[in-house]
C-alpha positions in Angstrom: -34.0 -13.8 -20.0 -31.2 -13.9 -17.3 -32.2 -16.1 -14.0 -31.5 -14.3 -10.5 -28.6 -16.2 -9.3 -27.6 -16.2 -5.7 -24.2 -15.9 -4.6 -23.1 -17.9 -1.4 -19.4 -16.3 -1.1 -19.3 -12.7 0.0 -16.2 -11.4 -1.6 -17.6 -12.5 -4.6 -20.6 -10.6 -4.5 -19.4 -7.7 -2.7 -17.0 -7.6 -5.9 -19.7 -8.0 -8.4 -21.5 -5.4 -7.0 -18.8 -2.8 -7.1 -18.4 -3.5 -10.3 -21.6 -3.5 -11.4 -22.4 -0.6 -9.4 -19.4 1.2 -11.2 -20.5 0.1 -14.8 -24.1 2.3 -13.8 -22.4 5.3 -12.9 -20.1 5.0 -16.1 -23.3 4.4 -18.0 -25.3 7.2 -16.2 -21.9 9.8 -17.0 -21.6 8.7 -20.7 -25.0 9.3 -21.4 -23.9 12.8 -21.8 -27.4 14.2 -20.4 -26.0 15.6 -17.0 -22.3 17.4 -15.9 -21.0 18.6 -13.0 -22.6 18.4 -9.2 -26.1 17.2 -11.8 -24.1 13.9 -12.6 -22.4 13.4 -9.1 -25.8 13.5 -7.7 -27.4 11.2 -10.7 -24.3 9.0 -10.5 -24.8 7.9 -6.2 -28.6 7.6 -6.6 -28.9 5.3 -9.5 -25.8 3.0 -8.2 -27.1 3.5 -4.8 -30.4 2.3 -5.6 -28.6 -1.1 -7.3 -26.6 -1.8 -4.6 -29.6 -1.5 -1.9 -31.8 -3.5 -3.5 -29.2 -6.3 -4.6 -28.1 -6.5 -1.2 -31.8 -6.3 -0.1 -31.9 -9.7 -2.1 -28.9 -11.5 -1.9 -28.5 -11.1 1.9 -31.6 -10.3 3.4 -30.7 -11.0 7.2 -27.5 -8.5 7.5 -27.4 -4.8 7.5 -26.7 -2.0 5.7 -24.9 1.3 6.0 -24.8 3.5 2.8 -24.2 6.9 1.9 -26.5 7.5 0.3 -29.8 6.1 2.0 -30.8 6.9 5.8 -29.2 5.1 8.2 -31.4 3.1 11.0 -29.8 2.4 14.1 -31.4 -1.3 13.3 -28.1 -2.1 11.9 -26.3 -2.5 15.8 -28.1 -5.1 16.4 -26.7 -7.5 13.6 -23.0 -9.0 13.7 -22.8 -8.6 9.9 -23.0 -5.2 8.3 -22.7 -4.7 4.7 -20.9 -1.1 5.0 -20.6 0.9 0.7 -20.0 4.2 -0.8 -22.1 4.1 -4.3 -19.4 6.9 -5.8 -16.5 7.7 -3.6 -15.4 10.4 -5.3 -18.1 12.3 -6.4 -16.6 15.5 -7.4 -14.4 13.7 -9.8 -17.2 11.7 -11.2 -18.5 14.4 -11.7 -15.7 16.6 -13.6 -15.8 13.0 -15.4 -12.3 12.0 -14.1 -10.6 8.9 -13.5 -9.6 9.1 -9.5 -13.1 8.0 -8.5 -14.0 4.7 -7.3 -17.2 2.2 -5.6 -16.4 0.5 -2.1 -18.4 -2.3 -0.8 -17.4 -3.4 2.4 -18.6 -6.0 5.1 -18.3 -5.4 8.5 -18.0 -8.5 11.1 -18.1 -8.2 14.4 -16.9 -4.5 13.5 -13.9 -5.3 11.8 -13.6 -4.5 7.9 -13.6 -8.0 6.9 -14.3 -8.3 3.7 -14.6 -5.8 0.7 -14.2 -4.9 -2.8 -12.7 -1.4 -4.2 -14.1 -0.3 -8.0 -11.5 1.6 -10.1 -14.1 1.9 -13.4 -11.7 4.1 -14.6 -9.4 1.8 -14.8 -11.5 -1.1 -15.5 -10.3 -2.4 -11.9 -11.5 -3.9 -8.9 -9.3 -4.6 -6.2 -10.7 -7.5 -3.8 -9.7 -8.7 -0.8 -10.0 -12.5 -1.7 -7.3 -12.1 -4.3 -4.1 -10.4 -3.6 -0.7 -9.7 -4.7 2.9 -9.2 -3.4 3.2 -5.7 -3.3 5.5 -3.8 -5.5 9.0 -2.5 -4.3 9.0 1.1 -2.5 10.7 3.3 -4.5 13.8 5.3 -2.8 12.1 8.3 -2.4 8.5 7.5 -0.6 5.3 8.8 -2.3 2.2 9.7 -0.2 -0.9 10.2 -1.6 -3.2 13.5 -0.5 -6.2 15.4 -1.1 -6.4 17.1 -5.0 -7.5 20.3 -2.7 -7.2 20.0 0.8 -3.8 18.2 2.1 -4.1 17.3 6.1 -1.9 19.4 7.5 -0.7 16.1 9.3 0.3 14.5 6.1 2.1 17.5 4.7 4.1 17.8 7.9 4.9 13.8 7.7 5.7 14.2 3.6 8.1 17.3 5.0 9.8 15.1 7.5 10.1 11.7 5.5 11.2 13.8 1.9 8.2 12.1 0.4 6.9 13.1 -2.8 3.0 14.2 -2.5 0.7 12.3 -4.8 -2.5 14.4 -5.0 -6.0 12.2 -5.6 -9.4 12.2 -5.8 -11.4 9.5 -3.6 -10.0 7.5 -0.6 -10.9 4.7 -2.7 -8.4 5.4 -5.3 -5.7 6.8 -2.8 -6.1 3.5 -0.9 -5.9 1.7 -3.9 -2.3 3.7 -5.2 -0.8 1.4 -2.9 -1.5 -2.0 -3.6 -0.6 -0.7 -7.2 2.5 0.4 -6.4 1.6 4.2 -7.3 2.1 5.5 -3.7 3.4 4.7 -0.2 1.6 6.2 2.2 -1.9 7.4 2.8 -2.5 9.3 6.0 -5.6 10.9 6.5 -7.1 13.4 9.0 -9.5 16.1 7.7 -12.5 13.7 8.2 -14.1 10.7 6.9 -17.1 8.4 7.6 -17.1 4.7 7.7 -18.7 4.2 4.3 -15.4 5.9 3.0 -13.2 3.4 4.3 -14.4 0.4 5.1 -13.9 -1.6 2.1 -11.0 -0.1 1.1 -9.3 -1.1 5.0 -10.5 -4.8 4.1 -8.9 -4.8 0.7 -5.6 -3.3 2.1 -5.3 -5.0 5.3 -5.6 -8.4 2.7 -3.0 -7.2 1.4 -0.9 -7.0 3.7 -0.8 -3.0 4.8 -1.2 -1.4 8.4 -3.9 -0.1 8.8 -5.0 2.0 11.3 -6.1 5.8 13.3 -3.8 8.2 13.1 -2.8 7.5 17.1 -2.3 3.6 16.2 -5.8 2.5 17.4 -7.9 0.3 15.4 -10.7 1.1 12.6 -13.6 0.0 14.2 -17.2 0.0 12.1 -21.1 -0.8 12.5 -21.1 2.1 15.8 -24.0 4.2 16.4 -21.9 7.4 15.1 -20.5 6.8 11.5 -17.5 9.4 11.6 -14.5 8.1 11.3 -12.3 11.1 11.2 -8.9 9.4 10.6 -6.6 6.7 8.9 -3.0 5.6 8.1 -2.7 3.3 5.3 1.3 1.8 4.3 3.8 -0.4 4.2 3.6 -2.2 7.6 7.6 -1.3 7.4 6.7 2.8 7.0 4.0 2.3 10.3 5.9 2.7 13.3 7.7 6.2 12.0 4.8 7.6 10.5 2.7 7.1 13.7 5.4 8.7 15.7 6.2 12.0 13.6 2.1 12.3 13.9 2.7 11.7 17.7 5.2 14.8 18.0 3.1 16.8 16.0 
């Protein structure tokens, strides 16, 4: 019989759930029983349902803002906001690729921070209590995009900086091509909710990335509406030109 233990720091749990959670979902997919839009669905319910009741029992007083369970406007009141995405990624859990990830995040104040990014695919997950120097750009800059729907904004910047286009599945993972030194830039503008980038903004900013809107402004999180349309993830180096070729757009 394993004891319920409770754990004080909150990277650590927010990392032990995304791992966790991300073990489920593998589970749930390798069970062979489901495919498709059948195991996407199965896949955020069963690893939503773990991480709402963890969280539900680890940290009682904060609250929570999930995909995949109805949001209560309760969650304004409190300074700390435990902010996750079960299965970012869903499609490609579903087709049973490896671009898919699980974000917890913890909002402060409204700021992203703390968080932990799941790569169960790669048996991975980025935290943003332990970093890393990042790796060396390469010459040529590599930005990461939508598999099937590129932002018009990033293919104009790609066009202007002669970047290679990197196309992924989940913000998650295209968040996380970075710190692994897979990619260079991830802007983002064809829409987006907080639960798809708040943990994955935590992790990066750890690392040492500029994050931000598209215009420059500042991710903010916990608000009454949960769209969050737009991001710019990179080298803090890369920031300043990026933001202005979006500018001139």
């Amino acid at each position: 019989m394993v004891t319920k233990v409770r754990i004080e720091d909150d990277t650590e749990l927010a990392a032990r759930l995304a791992t966790t959670a991300g073990q489920i979902a593998v589970a749930v997919r390798d069970s062979g029983l489901l495919d498709g839009k059948e195991l996407g669905s199965a896949g955020d319910k069963v690893a939503n349902a773990f991480l709402m009741k963890a969280l539900a029992e680890q940290r009682p007083e904060d609250g929570v803002l999930s995909e995949e369970s109805r949001d209560t406007l309760e969650r304004l009141d409190k300074e700390r906001v435990w902010i996750v995405d079960p299965v970012d990624g869903t499609r490609e859990y579903g087709e049973r690729r490896g671009d898919w990830a699980v974000h917890v995040g913890l909002s402060i104040g409204g700021q992203a921070a703390i968080g932990a990014v799941a790569l169960p695919g790669l048996n991975v997950t980025m935290r943003s209590d332990r970093t890393e120097p990042l790796p060396p750009a390469p010459e040529r800059l590599r930005m990461v995009v939508s598999r099937t729907r590129p932002a018009k904004e990033a293919v104009h910047v790609a066009e202007a900086l002669d970047a290679e286009l990197v196309p992924m599945g989940s913000a998650g993972a295209k968040a996380m091509a970075i710190l692994r030194g897979e990619a260079d830039i991830y802007l983002h503008s064809g829409g987006q909710y907080e639960w798809d980038n708040c943990a994955p903004a935590a992790v990066c900013e750890a690392f040492g990335l500029h994050c931000s809107r598209i215009d420059g402004a500042p991710l903010q999180y916990n608000r009454a509406d949960v769209a969050l349309p737009d991001l710019l993830f990179c080298r803090k180096e890369h920031a300043t030109r990026v933001l202005n070729l979006v500018a001139a757009m």
